[in-house]
N, C-alpha and C positions, 0 to 999 in steps of 0.2 A: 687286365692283370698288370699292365704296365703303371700304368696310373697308380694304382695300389702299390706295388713296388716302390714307386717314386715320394709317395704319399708316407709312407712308415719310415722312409729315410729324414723326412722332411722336417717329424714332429719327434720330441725326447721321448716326452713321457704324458702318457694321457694327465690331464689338466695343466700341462704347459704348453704356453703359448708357442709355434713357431718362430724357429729364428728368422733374422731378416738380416743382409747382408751387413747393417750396421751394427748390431751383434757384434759379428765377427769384426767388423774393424775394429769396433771401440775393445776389443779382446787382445786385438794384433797391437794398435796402439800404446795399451798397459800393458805388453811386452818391450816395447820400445822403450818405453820410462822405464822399465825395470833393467836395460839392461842393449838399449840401441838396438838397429834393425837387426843386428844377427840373433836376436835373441826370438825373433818372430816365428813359428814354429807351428805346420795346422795342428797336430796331436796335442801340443799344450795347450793350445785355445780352442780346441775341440776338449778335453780335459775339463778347462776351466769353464766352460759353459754347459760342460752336462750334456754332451753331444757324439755322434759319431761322424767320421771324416762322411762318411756316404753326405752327412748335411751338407757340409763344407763343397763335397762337389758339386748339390744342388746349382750353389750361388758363382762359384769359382774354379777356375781352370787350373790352377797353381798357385803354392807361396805365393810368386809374382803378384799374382794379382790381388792378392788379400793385404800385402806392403802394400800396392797404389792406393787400396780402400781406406786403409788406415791413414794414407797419405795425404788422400783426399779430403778425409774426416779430420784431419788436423789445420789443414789450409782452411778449409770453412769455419771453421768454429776460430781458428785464431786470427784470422786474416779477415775473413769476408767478413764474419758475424760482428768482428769487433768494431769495422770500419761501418756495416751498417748501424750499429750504435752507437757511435760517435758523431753519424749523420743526422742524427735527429736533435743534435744540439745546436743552440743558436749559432753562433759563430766557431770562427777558424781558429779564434787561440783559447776558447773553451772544451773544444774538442781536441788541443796539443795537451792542454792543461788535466784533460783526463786520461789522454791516453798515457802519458806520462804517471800520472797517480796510477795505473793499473801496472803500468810498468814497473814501480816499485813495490806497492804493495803485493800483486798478485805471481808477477814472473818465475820470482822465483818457487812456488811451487807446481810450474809448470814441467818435470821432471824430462817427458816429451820432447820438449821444445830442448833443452840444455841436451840431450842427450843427440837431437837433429844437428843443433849445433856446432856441437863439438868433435862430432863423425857421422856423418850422414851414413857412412859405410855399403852403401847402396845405391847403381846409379838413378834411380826413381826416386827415391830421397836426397842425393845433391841435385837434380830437377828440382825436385818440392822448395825446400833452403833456398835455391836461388829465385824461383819465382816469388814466394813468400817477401824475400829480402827486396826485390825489385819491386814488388807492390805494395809493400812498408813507407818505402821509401818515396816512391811516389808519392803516395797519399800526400804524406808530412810534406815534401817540398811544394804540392798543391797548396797546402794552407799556409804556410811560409810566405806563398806567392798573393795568397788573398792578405796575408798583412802588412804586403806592399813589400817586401822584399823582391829584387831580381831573380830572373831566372837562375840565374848561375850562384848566386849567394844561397837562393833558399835550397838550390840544391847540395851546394859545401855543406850546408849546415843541416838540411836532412838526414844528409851518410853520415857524419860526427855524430848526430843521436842515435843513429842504428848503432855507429860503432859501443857509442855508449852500454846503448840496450844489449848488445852481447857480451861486453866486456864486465856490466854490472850481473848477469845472471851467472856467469862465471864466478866471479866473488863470491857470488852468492852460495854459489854450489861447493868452492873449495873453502870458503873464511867466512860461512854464517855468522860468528860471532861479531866479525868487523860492522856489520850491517845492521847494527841496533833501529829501533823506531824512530828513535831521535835524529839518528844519521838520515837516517831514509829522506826525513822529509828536508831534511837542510841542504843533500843532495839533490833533492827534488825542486827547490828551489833558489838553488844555484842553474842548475842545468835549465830551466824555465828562464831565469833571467837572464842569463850569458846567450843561449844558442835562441831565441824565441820571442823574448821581450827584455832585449838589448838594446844597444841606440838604436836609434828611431831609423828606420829604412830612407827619411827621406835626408838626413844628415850623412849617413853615410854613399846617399848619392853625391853631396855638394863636397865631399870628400875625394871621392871617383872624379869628379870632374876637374877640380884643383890639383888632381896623380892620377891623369892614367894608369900607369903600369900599377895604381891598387886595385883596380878591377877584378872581379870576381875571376875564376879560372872556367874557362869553356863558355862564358860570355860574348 
């Protein structure tokens, strides 16, 4: 009887499939983009997917924990997924040179991410933000570092493209118009030449060595 009880909670409606926890994030998620974590709600994305809460408890113990799925589901698909696809290109400033093109092209309709952003409002979500942020960054000063930049420069100049990357999907979110196609790419290749494939790392060592005190900071 149990089993059967558990079983009719589990499934909507004969010939739909059961949900599966990712369901429910990607539900909690486009709550988030519509409207930041407080908008996260089991009844509306029980609602939105044609279901009742009895599902929801199948998979989850509380909100809490349907925010960390969603939270989860957004680190992976923005973070890991994009880093594992940048890994499969030849070198380190073809994989800045595309993360950057997605960053302009694609960012800004990432409603999600601008809304993480710009209020996490949740302490699982400034978790997520900051990890996110740290493993961004990393990444970018890792390849910085393969194109012979210092430790300490590619890391100055990693955080300045993060700052970038937040401060442009901002624009983007309050002054779409400022951010025409043409802008994009001339930004686009501004911020590639200045921060990435600027003077040459090894000039600006024989630079460092004739002024100490120009030394990158935390070097």
């Amino acid at each position: 009887m149990e089993a059967t009880i558990r079983y009719r909670t589990f499934v909507r409606k004969a010939g739909q499939r059961p949900l599966t926890p990712d369901d429910w994030a990607r539900a909690a998620l486009a709550a988030i983009a519509r409207g930041g974590v407080a908008a996260v709600a089991v009844e509306s994305a029980a609602a939105e997917l044609g279901a009742t809460k009895g599902s929801f408890y199948w998979h989850f113990t509380g909100r809490d924990a349907l925010i960390q799925a969603a939270l989860d589901r957004w680190e992976q698909r923005r973070t890991e997924a994009v880093i594992d696809e940048l890994e499969q290109l030849p070198d380190p400033a073809a994989r800045l040179r595309k993360l950057l093109e997605a960053v302009f092209e694609q960012g800004p309709a990432d409603r999600a991410e601008i809304a993480l952003l710009a209020n996490p409002g949740h302490p699982a979500a400034v978790a997520a933000v900051r990890r996110a942020a740290e493993r961004r960054i990393t990444y970018i000063a890792e390849q910085l570092g393969k194109l012979g930049w210092g430790p300490g420069e590619a890391l100055d100049r990693a955080v300045l493209l993060y700052y970038i990357y937040v401060g442009y999907l901002q624009m983007a979110h309050v002054a779409p118009d400022v951010l025409t196609g043409g802008a994009r790419q001339r930004y686009l290749n501004l911020v590639f030449d200045t921060l990435i494939a600027g003077k040459a790392p090894a000039k600006a060592a024989r630079m460092r060595a004739r002024d100490p005190s120009s030394g990158p900071r935390g070097s």
